[in-house]
C-alpha positions in Angstrom: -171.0 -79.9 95.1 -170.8 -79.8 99.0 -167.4 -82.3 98.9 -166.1 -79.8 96.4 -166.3 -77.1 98.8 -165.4 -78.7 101.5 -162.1 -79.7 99.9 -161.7 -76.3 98.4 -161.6 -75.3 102.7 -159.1 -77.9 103.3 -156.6 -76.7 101.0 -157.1 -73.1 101.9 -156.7 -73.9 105.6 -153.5 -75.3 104.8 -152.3 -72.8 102.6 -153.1 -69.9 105.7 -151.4 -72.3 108.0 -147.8 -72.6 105.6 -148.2 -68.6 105.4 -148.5 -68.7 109.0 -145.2 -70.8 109.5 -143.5 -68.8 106.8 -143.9 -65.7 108.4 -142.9 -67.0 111.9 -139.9 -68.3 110.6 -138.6 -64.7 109.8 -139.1 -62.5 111.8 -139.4 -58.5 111.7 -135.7 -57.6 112.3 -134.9 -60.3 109.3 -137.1 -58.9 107.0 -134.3 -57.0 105.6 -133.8 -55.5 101.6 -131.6 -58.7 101.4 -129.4 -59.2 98.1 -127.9 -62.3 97.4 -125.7 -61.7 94.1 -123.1 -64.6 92.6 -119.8 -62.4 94.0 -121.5 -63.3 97.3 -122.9 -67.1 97.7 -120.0 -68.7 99.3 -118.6 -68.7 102.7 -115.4 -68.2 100.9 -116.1 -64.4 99.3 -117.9 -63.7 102.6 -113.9 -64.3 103.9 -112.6 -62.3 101.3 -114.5 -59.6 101.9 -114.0 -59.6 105.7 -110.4 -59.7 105.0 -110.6 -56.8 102.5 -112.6 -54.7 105.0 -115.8 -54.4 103.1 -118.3 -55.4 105.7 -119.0 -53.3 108.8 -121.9 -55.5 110.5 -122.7 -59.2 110.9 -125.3 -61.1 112.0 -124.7 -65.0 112.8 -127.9 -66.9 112.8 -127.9 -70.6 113.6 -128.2 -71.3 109.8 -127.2 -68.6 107.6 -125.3 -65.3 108.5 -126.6 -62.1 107.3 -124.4 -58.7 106.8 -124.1 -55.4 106.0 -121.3 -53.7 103.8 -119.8 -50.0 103.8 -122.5 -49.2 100.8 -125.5 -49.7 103.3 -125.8 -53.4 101.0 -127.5 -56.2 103.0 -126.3 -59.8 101.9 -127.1 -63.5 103.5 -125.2 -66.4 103.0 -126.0 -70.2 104.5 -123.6 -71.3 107.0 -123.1 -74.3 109.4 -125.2 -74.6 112.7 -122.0 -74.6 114.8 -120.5 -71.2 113.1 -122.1 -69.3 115.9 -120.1 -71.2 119.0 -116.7 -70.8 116.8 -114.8 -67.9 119.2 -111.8 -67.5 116.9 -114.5 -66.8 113.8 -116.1 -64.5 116.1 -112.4 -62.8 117.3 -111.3 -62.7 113.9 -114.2 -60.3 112.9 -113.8 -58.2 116.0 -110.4 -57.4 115.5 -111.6 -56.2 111.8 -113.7 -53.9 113.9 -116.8 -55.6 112.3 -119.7 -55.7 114.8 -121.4 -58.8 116.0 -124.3 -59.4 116.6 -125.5 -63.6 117.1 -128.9 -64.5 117.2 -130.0 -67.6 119.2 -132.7 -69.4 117.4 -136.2 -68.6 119.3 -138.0 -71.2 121.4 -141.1 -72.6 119.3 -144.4 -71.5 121.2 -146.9 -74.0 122.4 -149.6 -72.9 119.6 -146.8 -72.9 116.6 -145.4 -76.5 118.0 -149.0 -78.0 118.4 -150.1 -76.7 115.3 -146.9 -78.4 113.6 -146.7 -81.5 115.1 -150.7 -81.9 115.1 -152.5 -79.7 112.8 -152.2 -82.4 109.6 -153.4 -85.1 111.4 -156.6 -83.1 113.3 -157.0 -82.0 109.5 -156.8 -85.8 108.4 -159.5 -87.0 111.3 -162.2 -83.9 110.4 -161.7 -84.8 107.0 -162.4 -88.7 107.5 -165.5 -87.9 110.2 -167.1 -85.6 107.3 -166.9 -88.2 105.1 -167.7 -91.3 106.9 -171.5 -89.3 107.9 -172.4 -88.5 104.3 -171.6 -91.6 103.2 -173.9 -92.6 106.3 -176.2 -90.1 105.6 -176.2 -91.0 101.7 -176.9 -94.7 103.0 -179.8 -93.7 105.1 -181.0 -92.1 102.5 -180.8 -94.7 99.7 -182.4 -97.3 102.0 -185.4 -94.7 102.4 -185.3 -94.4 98.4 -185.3 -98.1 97.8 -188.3 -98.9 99.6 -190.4 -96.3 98.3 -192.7 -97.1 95.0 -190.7 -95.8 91.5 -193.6 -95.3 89.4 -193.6 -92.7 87.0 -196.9 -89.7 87.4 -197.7 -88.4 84.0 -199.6 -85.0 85.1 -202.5 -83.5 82.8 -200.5 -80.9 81.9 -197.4 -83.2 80.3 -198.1 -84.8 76.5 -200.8 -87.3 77.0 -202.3 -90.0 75.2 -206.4 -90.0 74.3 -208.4 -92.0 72.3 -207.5 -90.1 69.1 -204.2 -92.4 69.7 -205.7 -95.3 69.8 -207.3 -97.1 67.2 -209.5 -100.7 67.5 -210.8 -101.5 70.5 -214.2 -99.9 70.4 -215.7 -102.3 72.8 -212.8 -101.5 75.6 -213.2 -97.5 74.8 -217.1 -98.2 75.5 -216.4 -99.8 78.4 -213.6 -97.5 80.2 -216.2 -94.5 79.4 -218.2 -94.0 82.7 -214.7 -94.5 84.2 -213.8 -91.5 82.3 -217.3 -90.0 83.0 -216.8 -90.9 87.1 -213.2 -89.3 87.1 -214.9 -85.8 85.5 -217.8 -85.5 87.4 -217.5 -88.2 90.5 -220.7 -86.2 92.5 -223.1 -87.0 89.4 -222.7 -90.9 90.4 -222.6 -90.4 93.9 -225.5 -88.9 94.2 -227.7 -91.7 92.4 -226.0 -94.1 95.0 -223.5 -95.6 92.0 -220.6 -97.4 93.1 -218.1 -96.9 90.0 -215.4 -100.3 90.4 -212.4 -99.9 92.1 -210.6 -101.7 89.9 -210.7 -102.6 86.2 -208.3 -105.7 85.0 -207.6 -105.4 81.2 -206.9 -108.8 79.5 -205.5 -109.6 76.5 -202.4 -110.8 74.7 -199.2 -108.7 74.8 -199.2 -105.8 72.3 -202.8 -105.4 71.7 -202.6 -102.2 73.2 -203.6 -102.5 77.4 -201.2 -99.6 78.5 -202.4 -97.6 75.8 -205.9 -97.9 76.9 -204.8 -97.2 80.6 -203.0 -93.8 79.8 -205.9 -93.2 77.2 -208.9 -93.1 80.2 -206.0 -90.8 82.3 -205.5 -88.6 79.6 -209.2 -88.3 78.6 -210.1 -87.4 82.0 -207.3 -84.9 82.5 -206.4 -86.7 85.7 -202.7 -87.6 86.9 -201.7 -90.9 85.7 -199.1 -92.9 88.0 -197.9 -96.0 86.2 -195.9 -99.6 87.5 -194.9 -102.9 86.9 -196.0 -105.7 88.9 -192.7 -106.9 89.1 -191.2 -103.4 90.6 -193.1 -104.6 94.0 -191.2 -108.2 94.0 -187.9 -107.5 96.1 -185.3 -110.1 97.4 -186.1 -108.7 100.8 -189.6 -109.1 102.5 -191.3 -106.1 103.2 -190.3 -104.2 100.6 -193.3 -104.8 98.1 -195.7 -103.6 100.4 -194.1 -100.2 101.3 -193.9 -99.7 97.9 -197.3 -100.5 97.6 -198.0 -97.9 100.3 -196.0 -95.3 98.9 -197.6 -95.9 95.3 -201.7 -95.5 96.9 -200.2 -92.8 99.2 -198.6 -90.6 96.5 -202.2 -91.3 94.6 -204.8 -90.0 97.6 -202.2 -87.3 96.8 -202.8 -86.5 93.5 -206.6 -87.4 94.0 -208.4 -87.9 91.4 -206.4 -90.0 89.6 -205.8 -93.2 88.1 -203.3 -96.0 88.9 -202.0 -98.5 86.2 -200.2 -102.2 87.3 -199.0 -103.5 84.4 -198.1 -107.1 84.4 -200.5 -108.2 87.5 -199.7 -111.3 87.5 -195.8 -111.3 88.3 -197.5 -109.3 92.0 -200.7 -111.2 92.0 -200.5 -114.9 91.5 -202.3 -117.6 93.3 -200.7 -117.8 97.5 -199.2 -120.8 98.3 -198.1 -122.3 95.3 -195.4 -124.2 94.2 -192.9 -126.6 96.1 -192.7 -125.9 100.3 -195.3 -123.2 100.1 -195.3 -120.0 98.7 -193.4 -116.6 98.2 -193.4 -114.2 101.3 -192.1 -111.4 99.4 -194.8 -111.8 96.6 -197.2 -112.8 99.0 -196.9 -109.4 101.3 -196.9 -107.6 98.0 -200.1 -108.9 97.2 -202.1 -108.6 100.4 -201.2 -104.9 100.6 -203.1 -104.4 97.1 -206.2 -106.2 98.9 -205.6 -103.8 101.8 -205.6 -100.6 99.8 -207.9 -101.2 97.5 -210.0 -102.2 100.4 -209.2 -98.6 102.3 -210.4 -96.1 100.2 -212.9 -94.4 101.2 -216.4 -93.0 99.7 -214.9 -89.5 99.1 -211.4 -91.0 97.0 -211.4 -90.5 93.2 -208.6 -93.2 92.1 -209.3 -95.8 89.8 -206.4 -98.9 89.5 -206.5 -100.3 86.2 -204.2 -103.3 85.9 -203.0 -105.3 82.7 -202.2 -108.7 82.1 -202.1 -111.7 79.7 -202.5 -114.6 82.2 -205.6 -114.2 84.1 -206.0 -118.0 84.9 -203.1 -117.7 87.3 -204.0 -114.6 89.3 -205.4 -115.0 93.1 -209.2 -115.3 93.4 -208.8 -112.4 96.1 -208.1 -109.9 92.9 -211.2 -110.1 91.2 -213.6 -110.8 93.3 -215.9 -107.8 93.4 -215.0 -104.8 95.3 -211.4 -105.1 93.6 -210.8 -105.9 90.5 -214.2 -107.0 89.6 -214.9 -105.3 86.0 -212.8 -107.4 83.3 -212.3 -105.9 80.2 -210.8 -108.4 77.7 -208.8 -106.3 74.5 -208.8 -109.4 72.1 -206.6 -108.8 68.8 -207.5 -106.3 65.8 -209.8 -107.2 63.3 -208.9 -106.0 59.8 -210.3 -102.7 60.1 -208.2 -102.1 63.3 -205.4 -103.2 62.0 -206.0 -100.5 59.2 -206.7 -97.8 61.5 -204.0 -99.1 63.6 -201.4 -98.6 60.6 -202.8 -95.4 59.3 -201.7 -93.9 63.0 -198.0 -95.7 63.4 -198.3 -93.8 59.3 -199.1 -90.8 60.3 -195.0 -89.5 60.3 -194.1 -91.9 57.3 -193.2 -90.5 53.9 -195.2 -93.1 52.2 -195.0 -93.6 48.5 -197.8 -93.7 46.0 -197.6 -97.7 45.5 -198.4 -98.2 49.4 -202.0 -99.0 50.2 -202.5 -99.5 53.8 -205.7 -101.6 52.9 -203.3 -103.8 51.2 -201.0 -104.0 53.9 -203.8 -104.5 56.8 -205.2 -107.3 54.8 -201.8 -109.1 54.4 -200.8 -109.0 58.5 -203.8 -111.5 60.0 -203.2 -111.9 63.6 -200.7 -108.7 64.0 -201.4 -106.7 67.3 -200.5 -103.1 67.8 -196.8 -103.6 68.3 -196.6 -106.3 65.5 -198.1 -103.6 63.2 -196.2 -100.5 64.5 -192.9 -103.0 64.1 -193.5 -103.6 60.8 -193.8 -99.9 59.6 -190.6 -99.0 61.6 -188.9 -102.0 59.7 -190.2 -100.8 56.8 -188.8 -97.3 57.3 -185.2 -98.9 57.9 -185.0 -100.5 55.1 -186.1 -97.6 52.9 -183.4 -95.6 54.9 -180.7 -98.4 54.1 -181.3 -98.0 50.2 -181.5 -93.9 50.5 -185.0 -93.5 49.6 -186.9 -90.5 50.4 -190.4 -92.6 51.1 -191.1 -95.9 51.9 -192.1 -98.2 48.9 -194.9 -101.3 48.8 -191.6 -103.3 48.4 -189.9 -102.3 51.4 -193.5 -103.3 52.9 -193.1 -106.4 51.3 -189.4 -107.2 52.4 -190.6 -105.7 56.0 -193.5 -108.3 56.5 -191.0 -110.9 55.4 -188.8 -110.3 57.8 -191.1 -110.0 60.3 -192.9 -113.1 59.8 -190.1 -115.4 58.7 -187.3 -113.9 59.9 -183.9 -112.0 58.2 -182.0 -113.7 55.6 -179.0 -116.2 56.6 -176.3 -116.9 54.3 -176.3 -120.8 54.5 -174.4 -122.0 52.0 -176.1 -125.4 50.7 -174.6 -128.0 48.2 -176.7 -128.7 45.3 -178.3 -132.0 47.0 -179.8 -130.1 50.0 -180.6 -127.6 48.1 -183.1 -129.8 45.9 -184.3 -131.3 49.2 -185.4 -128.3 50.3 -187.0 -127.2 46.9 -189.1 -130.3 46.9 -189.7 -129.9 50.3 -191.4 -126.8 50.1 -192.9 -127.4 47.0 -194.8 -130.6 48.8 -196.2 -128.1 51.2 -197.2 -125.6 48.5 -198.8 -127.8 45.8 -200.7 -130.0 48.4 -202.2 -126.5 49.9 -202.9 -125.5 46.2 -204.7 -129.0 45.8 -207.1 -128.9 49.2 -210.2 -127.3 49.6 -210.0 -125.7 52.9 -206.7 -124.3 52.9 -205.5 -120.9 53.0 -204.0 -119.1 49.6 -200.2 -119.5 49.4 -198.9 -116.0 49.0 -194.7 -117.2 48.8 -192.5 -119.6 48.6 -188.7 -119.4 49.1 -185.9 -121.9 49.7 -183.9 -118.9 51.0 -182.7 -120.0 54.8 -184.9 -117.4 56.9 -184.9 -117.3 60.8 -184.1 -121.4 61.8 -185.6 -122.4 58.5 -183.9 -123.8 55.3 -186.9 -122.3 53.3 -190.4 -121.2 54.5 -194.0 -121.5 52.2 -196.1 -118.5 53.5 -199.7 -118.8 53.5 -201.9 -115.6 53.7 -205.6 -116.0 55.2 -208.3 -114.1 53.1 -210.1 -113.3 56.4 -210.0 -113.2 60.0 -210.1 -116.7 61.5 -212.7 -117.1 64.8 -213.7 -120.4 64.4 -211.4 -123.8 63.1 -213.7 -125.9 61.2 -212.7 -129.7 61.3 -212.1 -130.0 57.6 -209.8 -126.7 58.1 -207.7 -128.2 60.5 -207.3 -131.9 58.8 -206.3 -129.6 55.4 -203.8 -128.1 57.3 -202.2 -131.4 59.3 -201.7 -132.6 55.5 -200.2 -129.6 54.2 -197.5 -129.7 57.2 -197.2 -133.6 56.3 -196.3 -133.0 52.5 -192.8 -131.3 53.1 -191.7 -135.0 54.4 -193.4 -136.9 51.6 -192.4 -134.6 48.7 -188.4 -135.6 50.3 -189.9 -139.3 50.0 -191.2 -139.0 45.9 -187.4 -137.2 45.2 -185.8 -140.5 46.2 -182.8 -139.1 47.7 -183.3 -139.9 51.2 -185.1 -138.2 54.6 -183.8 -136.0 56.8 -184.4 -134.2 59.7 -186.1 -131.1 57.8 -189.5 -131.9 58.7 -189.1 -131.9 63.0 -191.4 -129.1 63.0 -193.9 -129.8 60.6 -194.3 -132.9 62.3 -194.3 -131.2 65.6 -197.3 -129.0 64.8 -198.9 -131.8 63.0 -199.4 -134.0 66.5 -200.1 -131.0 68.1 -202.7 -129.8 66.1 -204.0 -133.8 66.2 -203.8 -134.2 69.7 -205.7 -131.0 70.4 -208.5 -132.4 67.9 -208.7 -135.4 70.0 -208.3 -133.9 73.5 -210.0 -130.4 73.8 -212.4 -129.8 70.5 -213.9 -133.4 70.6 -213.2 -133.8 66.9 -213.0 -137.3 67.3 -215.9 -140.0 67.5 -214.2 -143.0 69.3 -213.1 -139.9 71.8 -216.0 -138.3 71.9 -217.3 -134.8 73.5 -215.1 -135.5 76.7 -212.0 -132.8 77.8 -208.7 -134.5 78.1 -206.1 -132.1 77.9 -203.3 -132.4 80.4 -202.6 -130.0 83.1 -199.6 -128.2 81.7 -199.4 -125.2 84.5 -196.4 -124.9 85.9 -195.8 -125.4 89.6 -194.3 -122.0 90.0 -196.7 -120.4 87.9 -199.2 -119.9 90.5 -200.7 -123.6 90.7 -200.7 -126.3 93.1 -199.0 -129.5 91.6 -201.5 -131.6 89.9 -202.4 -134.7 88.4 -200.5 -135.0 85.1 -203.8 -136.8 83.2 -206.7 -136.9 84.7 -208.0 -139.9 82.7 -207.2 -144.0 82.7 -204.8 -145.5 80.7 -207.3 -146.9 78.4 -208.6 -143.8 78.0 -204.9 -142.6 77.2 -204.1 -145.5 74.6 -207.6 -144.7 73.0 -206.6 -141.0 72.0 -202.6 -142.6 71.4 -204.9 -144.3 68.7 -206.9 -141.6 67.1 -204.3 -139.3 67.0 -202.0 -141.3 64.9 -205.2 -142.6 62.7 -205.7 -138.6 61.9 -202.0 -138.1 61.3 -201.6 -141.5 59.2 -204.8 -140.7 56.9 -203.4 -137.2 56.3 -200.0 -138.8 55.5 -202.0 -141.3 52.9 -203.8 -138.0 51.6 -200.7 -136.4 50.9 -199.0 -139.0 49.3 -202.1 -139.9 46.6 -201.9 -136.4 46.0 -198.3 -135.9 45.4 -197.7 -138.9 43.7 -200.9 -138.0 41.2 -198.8 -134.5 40.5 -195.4 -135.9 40.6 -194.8 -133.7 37.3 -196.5 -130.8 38.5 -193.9 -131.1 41.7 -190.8 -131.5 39.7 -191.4 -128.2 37.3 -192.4 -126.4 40.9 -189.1 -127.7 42.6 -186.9 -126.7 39.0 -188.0 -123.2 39.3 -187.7 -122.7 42.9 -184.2 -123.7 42.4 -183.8 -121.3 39.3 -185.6 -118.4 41.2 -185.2 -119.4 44.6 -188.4 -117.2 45.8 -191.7 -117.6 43.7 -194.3 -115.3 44.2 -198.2 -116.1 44.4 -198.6 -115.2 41.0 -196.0 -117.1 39.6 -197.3 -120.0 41.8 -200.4 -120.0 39.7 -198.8 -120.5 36.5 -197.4 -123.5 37.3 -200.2 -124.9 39.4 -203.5 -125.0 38.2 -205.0 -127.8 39.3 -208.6 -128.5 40.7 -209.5 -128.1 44.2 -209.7 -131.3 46.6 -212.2 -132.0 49.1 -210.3 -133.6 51.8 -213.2 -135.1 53.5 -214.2 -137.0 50.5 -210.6 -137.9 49.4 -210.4 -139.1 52.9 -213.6 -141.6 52.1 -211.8 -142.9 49.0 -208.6 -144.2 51.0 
């Protein structure tokens, strides 16, 4: 707005100053009722009419002559420069006995000449100097702005979240209470000689729900909420983390009492001096101005930091000792009747039809966090949208979850031999889990190429898992293992369809040997590997931390658990070789069978794999 008016002043200056010349230019004894009509435009008919006695008076300028004629008319005409010093032009219209009169052209004053020759280019210069200092001025100001902390204050008096929005978690809402309690009514506590924690570190994986929780205890205790990302403090230039950590606690003493959220701690917080050649200035600074501040507050602050991540192994021991972050609070994933409550809220704005049980749908989504459930709902909706329903349907649910958990649909077009491959494939996995004791109910099957898969078998826990019982794990290492062998029974070669089954197989083996002492030649001894990263806020380690004839011992039982499961899977295939060629024939006439339908074809006793395991 103020370069708008400033222009607007420019052009207005130099529309006074072209009146000004204008007006100059003719002066008072020119500004004559002047008519110019087509008889008279030419030097010619000005001739003529001197010879025909029509003009009594004459004026003869250095450009233009200007007369009068017998009917009091005034006409002007251009004329050449030098038609003023022509003496027979000038006789010829005296002995006419028209008057004369020549007027010299006026000498230019000193203010009309300077303003001419430098009034645009003083114009030009104020015009440049204006500019050039707000652009400085603009600079200044954006280097101010850029080290100053961006978070975003939610006041009481804005839409906030309380606990009514959040479902699950009990334990976390019990703990954040006195928080709340503290923020109300801080005197209550001080008074008893309480010291409430300065800082409360949520863990837990992402989704479960930490910044809810965060804005929940603000909005509970009607207190302003300011929240950032640990990352917002990590700048390419050093410095600038910390006075944005300065700006953030001195905008909070502010707005005291209050709360202060860090999301993502650990991208501002992780161990100093790690990694190659040292450690991170930047990050570092960043991080020993949250010591600081937390450090200053005094007895008669009310601000509580609450900070969120998913990776507390890697954050600096300086955090959480106490007087800082010293209260964990770990937000672990829903159980089923979280996830229930969980879906019933993300609901609450759905138009959901009569066939939708949310009991049915909690059940189905083990593992799920707050953002996998809410997901699936809003996928859900879109679909419905897509096929112009007006609610959402158990099989828009269905087809939601699906994609979800396997992934959308590709159109892979397969010849008829991969195809079968894949049917058989899938069918290994599905009829060995149908055949093992331990394993979870298969809910689908599909040879339909979902995500990176050429077809997916989808098992559906009945309950939430805490514990992984031995037998558990070794049903599951065969079930990844039958894909491969069920190629091996069809007879039409191997291929590469199995990397991942085979992947997850070792892995699951190795962990069995390495970290749950499931192994007796192993025994109850921890051998994982160090797999932090050396930017990750570690030091570079030792890679094992065991011989080599420790390391060739669990080469051996991890390929002795992964061989047995292989010979498991292959005694049972073979024994329901017919059972595994109707199962492939209709996943190739259907191409998706459903757990019902998987139960008419397979119904077969369940396997111990323990004591198949002793018949080998």
């Amino acid at each position: 707005m103020r370069l708008k008016g400033f222009a607007i002043m420019i052009l207005a200056f130099a529309f006074i100053f072209m009146l000004f010349i204008f007006l100059y230019d003719r002066g008072p004894e020119q500004q004559k009722q002047l008519m110019d009509s087509k008889s008279y435009s030419t030097i010619s008919s000005f001739l003529d009419s001197v010879e025909m006695g029509k003009i009594i008076y004459v004026e003869i300028h250095p450009t233009k002559i200007i007369w009068k004629s017998k009917n009091e008319d005034w006409y002007e005409i251009y004329a050449p420069p030098a038609l003023s010093n022509n003496l027979n032009f000038i006789n010829k219209l005296h002995e006419k006995g028209i008057k004369v009169k020549i007027v010299a052209q006026k000498p230019t004053p000193f203010i009309y000449q300077t303003l001419i020759t430098w009034g645009p280019a003083i114009l030009i210069i104020i015009f440049i100097f204006w500019l050039t200092k707000r652009q400085a001025k603009n600079a200044s100001n954006q280097i101010g702005s850029f080290s100053q902390s961006q978070a975003q204050e939610i006041s009481p008096a804005n839409k906030k979240i309380t606990f009514e929005d959040v479902a699950g978690c009990e334990e976390a809402k019990k703990e954040v209470q006195e928080i709340i309690e503290f923020l109300k009514t801080p005197d209550k506590f001080r008074k008893l000689g309480a010291r409430i924690p300065k800082g409360i570190l949520l863990i837990g994986p992402p989704g479960c729900g930490k910044t809810l929780i965060a804005k929940a205890v603000a909005g509970e205790a009607k207190v302003p909420f300011f929240s950032e990302s640990g990352s917002a403090f990590v700048e390419m230039f050093v410095g600038v983390g910390a006075s944005r950590v300065r700006d953030l606690f001195k905008r909070a003493k502010e707005k005291n009492p209050c709360v202060v959220f860090i999301d993502e701690l650990d991208a501002a917080g992780r161990h100093r001096g790690a990694g190659i050649g040292g450690g991170h200035d930047e990050r570092e600074q960043t991080l020993n101005q949250i010591l600081i501040e937390m450090d200053g507050f005094s007895t008669s602050e009310t601000i509580i930091v609450l900070a969120a991540t998913n990776r507390p192994d890697i954050l600096d021991p300086a955090l959480t000792r106490p007087g800082r972050f010293d209260r964990h609070i770990v937000i672990s994933r829903p159980s089923l009747k979280d996830r229930i409550e969980i879906l019933k809220i993300h609901a609450k704005n759905v138009p959901l039809a009569t066939d939708v049980k949310i009991e049915e749908i909690g059940r189905g989504t083990p593992g799920f966090v707050g953002s996998d459930l809410a997901n699936l709902i809003n996928e859900a909706a879109l679909i419905a949208g897509r096929r112009n329903k007006t609610s959402v349907e158990k099989i828009d649910f269905d087809d939601a979850k699906d994609r979800v958990q396997m992934g959308l649909v590709q159109h892979i077009l397969m010849n008829d031999k991969e195809k079968r491959i894949v049917a058989y494939h899938e069918s290994g996995h599905t009829l060995i889990a149908k055949s093992l004791l331990h394993s979870d109910p298969i809910a689908k099957v599909t040879i339909i190429p979902r995500g990176m898969a050429l077809g997916v078998t989808q098992s559906l826990p009945e309950e939430d898992r805490h514990l992984y019982f031995k037998d558990y794990l070794l049903d599951e290492i065969t079930i990844l293992l039958g894909g491969r062998i069920a190629e091996q029974i069809l007879g039409e070669g191997i291929t590469n369809g199995a990397k991942n089954d085979i992947e997850k197989a070792t892995e699951l083996a190795r962990k069995m040997v390495t970290e749950w002492g499931m192994s007796e030649k192993a025994g109850l001894i921890f051998y994982s590997e160090s797999k932090d990263g050396i930017f990750l806020g570690r030091d570079i380690g030792q890679v094992k931390n065991y011989s080599e004839e420790t390391a060739k011992l669990i080469d051996e039982e991890i390929k002795e658990i992964v061989e047995k499961s292989q010979e498991s899977a292959v005694r049972i295939l073979k024994q329901k070789k017919e059972i595994l060629k109707k199962l492939a024939e209709r996943l190739l006439e259907k191409e998706t069978l459903e757990a019902n339908e998987i139960d008419e074809i397979i119904t077969v006793a369940k396997i111990d794999f323990s004591k198949l395991k002793e018949s080998l």
